[in-house]
N, C-alpha and C positions, 0 to 999 in steps of 0.2 A: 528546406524541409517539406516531405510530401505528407499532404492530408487525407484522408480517405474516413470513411465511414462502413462497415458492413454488418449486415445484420448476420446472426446466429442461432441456429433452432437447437434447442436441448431440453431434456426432458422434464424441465420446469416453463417451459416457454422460451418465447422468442428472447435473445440476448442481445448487447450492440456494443460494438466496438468501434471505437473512435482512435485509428492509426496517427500515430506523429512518428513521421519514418525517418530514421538519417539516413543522409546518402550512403555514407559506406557502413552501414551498422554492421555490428559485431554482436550484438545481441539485444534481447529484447524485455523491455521491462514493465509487466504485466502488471496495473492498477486498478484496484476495485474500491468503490466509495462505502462509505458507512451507513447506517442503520436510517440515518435522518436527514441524510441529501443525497447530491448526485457528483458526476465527474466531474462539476463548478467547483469544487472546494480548491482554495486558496491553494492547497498543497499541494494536490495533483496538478492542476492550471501550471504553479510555478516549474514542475521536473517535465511536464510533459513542454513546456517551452525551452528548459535550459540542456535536458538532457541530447538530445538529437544532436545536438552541436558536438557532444563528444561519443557520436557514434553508436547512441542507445536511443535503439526505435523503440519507441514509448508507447503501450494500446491500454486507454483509457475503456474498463470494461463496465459497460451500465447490466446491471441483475435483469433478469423479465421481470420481478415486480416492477423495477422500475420505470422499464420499458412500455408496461402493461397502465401505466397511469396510477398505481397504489400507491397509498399514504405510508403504511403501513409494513416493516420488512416481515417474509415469514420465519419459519424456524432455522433454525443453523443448517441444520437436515437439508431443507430445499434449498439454502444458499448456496451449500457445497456440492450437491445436484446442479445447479445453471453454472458455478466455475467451474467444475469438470467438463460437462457440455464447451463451454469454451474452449478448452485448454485447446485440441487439436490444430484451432486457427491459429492459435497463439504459436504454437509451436511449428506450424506451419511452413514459415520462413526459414526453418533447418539452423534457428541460430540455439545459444542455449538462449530458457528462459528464468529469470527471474519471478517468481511471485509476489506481487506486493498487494498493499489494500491501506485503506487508512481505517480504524476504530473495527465493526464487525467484519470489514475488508479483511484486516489485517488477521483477524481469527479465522479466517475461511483460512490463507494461504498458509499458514502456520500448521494448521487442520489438517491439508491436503497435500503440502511441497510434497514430503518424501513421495505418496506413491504417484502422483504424479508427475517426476519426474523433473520437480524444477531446480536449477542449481543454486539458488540462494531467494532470503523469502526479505523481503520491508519490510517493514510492521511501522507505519506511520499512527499515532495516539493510541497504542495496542490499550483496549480497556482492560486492564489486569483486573479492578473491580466493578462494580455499580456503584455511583459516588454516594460516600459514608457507608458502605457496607466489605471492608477491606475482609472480612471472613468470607465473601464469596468469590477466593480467589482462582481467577483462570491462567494461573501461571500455568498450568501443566501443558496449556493448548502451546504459549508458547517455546517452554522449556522440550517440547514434543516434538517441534519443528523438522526434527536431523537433518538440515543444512546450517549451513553459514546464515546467519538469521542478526538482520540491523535493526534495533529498536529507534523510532525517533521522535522522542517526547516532549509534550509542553512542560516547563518548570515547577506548571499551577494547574496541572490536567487535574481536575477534581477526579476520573476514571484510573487512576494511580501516578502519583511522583516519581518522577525518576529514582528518588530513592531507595522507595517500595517496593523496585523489583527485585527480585530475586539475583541472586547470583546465577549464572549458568554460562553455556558456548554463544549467547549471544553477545552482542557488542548494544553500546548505548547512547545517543546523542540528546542532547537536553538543549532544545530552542527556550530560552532564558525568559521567563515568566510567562511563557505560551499556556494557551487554556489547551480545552482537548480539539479547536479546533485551529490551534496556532493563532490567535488573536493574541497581540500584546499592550499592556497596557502602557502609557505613559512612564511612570513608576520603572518600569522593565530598562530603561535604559538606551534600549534598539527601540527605531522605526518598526512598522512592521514589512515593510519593504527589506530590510537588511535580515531583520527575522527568515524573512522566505530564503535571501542568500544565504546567510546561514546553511538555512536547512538543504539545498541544491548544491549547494556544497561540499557538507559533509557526504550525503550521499553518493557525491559522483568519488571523490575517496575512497568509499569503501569499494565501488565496484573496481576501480583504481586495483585496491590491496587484493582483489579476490583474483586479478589477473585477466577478467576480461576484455579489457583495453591495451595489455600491453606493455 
């Protein structure tokens, strides 16, 4: 697996992508982190290690806020400004690409697949609500999506239950007493090691059924 790091300028500021290339990739699976960390989350860490093995160059995208040293993410508005800015490196490589993100991640590519062009969107801890306020529902960003769109939820995501979601064209995986950011507790039955399998698992599946493996 080749590493690489490159920066990217867009019109919210500098961006940065962290490549995990397979050798013979077939296409590329574009991850953006959430509102309150970075491309360290458990979940990304795990598909940007497991996925390359089967042929999915994996680019871990850090925001310019986050780039820029801020605490703080800005508005949806200027998120989906710096993943646009990116997309072109992303796509770059002439493979398709997939969108993904975990938590506000997941709302950026949801937001943006269709017109930019990507052929299927992730949605890792998609926050359907603000936890206890189930009437402030963002189902629409992701029922919006128009591609092939995977939800992949903690059991106990206080930001919505697997249950909670809606019906729609998406598909849904439930890591078994995961919070929103995949931690599991004792109680839950899994390690949280098998937890991560799990979830790299189900995933490499769906890309599996969507055909771009073969």
């Amino acid at each position: 697996m080749d590493v690489s790091v490159d920066t990217v300028g867009t019109e919210a500021g500098a961006a940065r992508v962290t490549w995990r290339r397979a050798r013979k990739a077939r296409l590329v699976l574009a991850l953006s982190h959430g509102a309150g960390g970075g491309i360290e989350a458990r979940d990304l860490r795990a598909l940007a290690g497991a996925l390359p093995g089967h042929g999915v160059t994996v680019a871990l995208v850090e925001q310019p806020w986050r780039v820029a040293g801020k605490k703080v993410a800005p508005a949806p508005k200027t998120l989906d400004t710096g993943w646009r800015g990116v997309w072109p490196a992303l796509a770059g490589p002439g493979l398709p690409v997939i969108a993904g993100g975990r938590s506000a991640g997941a709302r950026v590519a949801c937001r943006t697949a269709a017109g930019l062009g990507a052929c299927a969107v992730l949605a890792l801890s998609f926050p359907l609500h603000p936890p206890g306020r189930p009437e402030k529902s963002r189902a629409a960003e992701l029922l919006g999506a128009g591609v092939p769109t995977l939800v992949v939820q903690g059991g106990n995501d206080p930001f919505g239950k697997p249950a909670e979601f809606p019906e729609g064209a998406h598909e849904l995986f439930e890591v078994p007493g995961g919070d929103h950011g995949f931690a599991v507790p004792k109680r839950a039955g899994i390690g949280q090691d098998q937890a991560m399998r799990l979830l790299t698992d189900a995933v490499t599946r769906w890309i599996v059924s969507l055909g771009s493996l073969g």
